[in-house]
N, C-alpha and C positions, 0 to 999 in steps of 0.2 A: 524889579527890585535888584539892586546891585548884590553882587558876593566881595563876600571881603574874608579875608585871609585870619587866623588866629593861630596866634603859635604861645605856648605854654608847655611848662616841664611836669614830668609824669613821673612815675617810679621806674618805668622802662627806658626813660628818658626824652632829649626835647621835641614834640610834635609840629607838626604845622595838618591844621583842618580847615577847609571852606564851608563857610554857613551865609546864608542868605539875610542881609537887614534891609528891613524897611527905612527908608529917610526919615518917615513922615512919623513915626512913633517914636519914645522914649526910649532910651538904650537901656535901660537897668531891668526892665521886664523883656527885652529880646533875651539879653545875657542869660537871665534865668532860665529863657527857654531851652537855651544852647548847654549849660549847667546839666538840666535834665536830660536830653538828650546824652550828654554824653555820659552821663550817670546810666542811661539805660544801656549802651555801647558796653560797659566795665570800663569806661575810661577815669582815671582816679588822678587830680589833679596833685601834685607834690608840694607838702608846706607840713606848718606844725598844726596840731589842736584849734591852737588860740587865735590860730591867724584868720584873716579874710581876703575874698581874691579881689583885685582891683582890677581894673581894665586900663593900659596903656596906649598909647599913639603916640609916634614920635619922644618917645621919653616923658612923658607927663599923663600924671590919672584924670581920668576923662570923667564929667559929670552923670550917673547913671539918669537923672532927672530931666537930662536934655538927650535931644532927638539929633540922631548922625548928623543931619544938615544944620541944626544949630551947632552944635560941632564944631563944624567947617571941616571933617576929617571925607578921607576919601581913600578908595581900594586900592589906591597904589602902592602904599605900605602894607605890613598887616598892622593888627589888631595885637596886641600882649595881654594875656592873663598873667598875671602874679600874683601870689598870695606874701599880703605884709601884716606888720601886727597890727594889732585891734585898735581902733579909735580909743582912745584913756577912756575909763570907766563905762565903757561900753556894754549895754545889755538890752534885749529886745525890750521894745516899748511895749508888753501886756497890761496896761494901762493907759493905753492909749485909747479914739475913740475904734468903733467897733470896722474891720475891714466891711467894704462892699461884697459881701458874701453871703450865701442863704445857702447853707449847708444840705448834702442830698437826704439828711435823715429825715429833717422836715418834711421834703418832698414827700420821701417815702411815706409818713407816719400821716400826712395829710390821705395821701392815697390810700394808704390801709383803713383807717377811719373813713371812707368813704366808702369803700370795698365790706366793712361789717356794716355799714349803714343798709348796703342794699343785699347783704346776705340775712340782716335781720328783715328787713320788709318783704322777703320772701318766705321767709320762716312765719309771720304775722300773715301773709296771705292763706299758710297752709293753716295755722289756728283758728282761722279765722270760722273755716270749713267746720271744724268742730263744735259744732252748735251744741253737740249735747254733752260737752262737755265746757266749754266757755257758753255758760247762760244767761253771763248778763254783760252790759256796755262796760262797767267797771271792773268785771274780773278779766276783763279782754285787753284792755286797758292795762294794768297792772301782767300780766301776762307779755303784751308786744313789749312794755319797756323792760319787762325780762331778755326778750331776747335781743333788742336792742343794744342793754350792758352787755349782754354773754358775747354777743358777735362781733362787736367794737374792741371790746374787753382781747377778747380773743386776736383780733387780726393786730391790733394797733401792742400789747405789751409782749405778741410772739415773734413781731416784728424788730421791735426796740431789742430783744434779748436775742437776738439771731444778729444787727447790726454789732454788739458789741462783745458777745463771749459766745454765740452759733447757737446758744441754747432755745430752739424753737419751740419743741415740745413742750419741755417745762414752761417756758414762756406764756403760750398760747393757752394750756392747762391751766396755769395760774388765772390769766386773766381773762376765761369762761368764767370762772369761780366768782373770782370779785365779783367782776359785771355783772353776773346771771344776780347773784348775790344785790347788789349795787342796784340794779335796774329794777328789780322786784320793791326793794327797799322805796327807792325811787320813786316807783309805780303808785306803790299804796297811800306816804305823803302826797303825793302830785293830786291824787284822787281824792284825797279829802281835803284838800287846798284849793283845789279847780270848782270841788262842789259847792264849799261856802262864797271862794269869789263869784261864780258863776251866778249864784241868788241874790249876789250883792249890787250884781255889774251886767254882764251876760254871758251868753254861751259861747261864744268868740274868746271873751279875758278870762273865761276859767279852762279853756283847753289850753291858750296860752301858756297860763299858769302853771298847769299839768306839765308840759315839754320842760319848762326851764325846770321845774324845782327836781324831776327827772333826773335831766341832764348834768344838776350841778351836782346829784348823789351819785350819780356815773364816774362825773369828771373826777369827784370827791375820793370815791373809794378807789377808783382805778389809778389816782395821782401818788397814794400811800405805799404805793407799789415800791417808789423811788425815796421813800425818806429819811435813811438813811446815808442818801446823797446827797439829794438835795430837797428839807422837806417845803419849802416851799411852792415845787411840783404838785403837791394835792391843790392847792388855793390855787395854782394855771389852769388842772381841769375844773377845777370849779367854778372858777368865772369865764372861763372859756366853755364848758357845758350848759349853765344858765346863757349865757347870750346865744348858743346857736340852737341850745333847745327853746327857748322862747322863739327865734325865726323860725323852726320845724314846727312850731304850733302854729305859728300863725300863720305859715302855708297848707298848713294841711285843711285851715277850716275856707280857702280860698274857694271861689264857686268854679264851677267846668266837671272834669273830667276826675272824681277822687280817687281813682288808684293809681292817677300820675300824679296826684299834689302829694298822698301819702308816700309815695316812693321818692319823690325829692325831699321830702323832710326827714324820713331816715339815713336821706345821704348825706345832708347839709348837716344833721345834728352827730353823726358821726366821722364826720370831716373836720367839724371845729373841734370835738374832742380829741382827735388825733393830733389836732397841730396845737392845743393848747397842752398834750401834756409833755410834748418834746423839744418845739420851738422854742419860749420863752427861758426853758433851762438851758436850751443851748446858749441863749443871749448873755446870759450870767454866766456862762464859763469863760476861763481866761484862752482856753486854749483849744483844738480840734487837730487831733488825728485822724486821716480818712485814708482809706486804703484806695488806689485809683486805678493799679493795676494790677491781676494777676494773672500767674502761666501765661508773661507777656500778651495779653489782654485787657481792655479796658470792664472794669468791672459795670455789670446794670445796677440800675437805680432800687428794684429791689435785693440788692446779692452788696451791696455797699457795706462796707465796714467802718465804723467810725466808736471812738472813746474820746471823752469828753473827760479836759483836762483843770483842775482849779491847783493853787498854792497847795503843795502839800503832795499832789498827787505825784502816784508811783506808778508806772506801767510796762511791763516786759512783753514787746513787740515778737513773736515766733520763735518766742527760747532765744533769742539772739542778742535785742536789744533792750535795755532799761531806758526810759525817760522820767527823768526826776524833776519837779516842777517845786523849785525854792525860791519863795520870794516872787521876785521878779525876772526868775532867768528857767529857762526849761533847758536839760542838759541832756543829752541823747549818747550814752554809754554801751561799750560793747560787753554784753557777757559770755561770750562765746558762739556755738553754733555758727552759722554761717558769716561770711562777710559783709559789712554793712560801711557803706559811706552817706553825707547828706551833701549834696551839691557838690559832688568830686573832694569833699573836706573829707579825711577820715575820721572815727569815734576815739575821743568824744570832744563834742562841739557844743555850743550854744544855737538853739533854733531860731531862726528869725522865719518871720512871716514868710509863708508860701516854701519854704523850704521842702526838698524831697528828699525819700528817705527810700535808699533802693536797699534791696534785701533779697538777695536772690533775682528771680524773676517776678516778684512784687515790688510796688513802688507806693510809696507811701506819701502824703502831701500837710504838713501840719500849715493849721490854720491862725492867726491871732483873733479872736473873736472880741466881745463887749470888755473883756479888761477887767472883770470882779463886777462884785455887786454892789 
């Protein structure tokens, strides 16, 4: 791949830097990559606020949508950054459809829900032992989907509250409580729902039974968690708990080997509760903040940071930065504390998609997501 030359003005003044383009890709996602890059350098490109950089050759702005070789540009000149004013009435499309993106909290919240799925089936093995205290099929029963809420509960909202404000312990404490709470709750409906379908139907559609009605008082009480955000979050675990507690029941009543069909149904049914109660709110947010790098580092999937942005929303980035989400425009403001640029523009800007937001030795990445509900 060829190098090609960029020259743009700085506060220290005019540079010239080599960066490596691909022919065969679009220019407007290399650019961005080169943006970041020199956002991590401290390189700070020179303009106002309101302005945006364009890309020059030979005197004319180049289409970010086409790829070098369509072009027809070549390394013998450079390459110009400038910053001009704003296209008229210019403001990021958060109403657009949703980018090609699956945010890593997902990820995470899916893995944690799987991770309580199989810390509760190990808790259920050691209950199990207890004969002389669990004495009968139903009080065991109502007991495993206890620990099932408590350890879902636990791994999947100490998760969510460490991704967004660090607070693990309260998190995790909290949503033993629901869960334990939730699952027991859960347990006892499921038990006398399983019993009457079971007499109705048989012993396959009333264990069925048991999982979902379970899993949807799981998803249910542990989604409350978040309603004054977004309360719609209870009704994702709840229909995201009934469908994959219904699949945990009916794997579990599968013929073979039962302490590997029960050990996958406690993971599968706290796997879907995990990603029902974080994915689908993500899809209704207009916007995502995810932190991608810190102490020049790339951050792991479970050590991720992310806040989840709608109309209205107010958020101040490590005492430094505020981002204000009016309307249709997210505004990224400096309030002090250290220096903060997003894509060599200094504060304050308007965010466009994929935009980075350095901050020190962190680097910040906001998202455009589903655009409202």
């Amino acid at each position: 791949m060829p190098n090609y030359d960029f020259e743009f003005a700085s506060p220290s003044g005019r540079l010239r830097q080599t960066f490596t383009l691909d022919d065969h890709r679009p220019l407007g996602p290399q650019v961005d990559e080169i943006f970041a890059e020199l956002n991590a350098r401290g390189v700070m490109l020179e303009g106002a606020p309101d302005e945006r950089p364009a890309i020059l050759w030979q005197g004319s702005e180049l289409d970010p949508s086409l790829t070098p070789m369509e072009l027809e540009i070549s390394n013998v000149r450079a390459l110009e950054i400038v910053m001009v004013p704003p296209t008229e009435n210019y403001s990021p499309d958060l109403e657009g459809p949703p980018t090609a993106y699956f945010p890593k909290g997902a990820y995470a919240s899916a893995l944690l829900g799987f991770a309580g799925g199989s810390c509760a089936w190990f808790s259920v093995a050691w209950a199990t032992d207890l004969s002389a205290v669990v004495s009968s099929y139903a009080l065991l029963d109502i007991v495993s989907m206890g620990f099932l809420g408590g350890c879902v509960g636990t791994f999947v909202l100490g998760g969510t509250a460490l991704r967004s404000d660090g607070a693990l312990f309260e998190g995790g404490l909290l949503g033993l409580l629901l869960g334990g709470i939730a699952g027991v709750l859960g347990g006892v409906m499921g038990v006398e729902a399983g019993t009457i379908v079971a007499s109705l139907t048989s012993f396959t559609i009333g264990r069925i039974v048991l999982w979902a009605v379970s899993g949807l008082t799981i998803g249910l009480i542990l989604g409350l968690r978040f309603w004054n955000a977004d309360p719609h979050r209870a009704l994702d675990g709840a229909l995201w708990g009934t469908l994959f507690g219904a699949v945990g029941g009916a794997v579990l009543v599968l013929p073979g080997p039962f302490d590997f069909w029960q050990a996958v149904a406690y993971c599968l049914t706290g796997f879907g509760i995990g990603v029902g109660l974080v994915l689908p709110g993500q899809r209704r947010s207009w916007g995502l903040l995810e932190l991608e790098i810190k102490d020049d580092r790339a951050v792991g999937l479970m050590w991720v940071r992310e806040w989840l942005l709608r109309p209205g929303s107010r958020l101040t980035v490590a005492q430094s930065v505020e981002l204000e989400c009016d309307g249709r425009e997210c505004t990224a403001r400096s309030v002090g504390g250290r220096e903060a640029t997003v894509m060599g523009r200094p504060l304050p800007t308007i965010l466009q998609d994929c935009d980075r937001l350095v901050l020190g030795d962190s680097r910040y990445v906001f998202r455009v997501l589903a655009g409202g509900e």
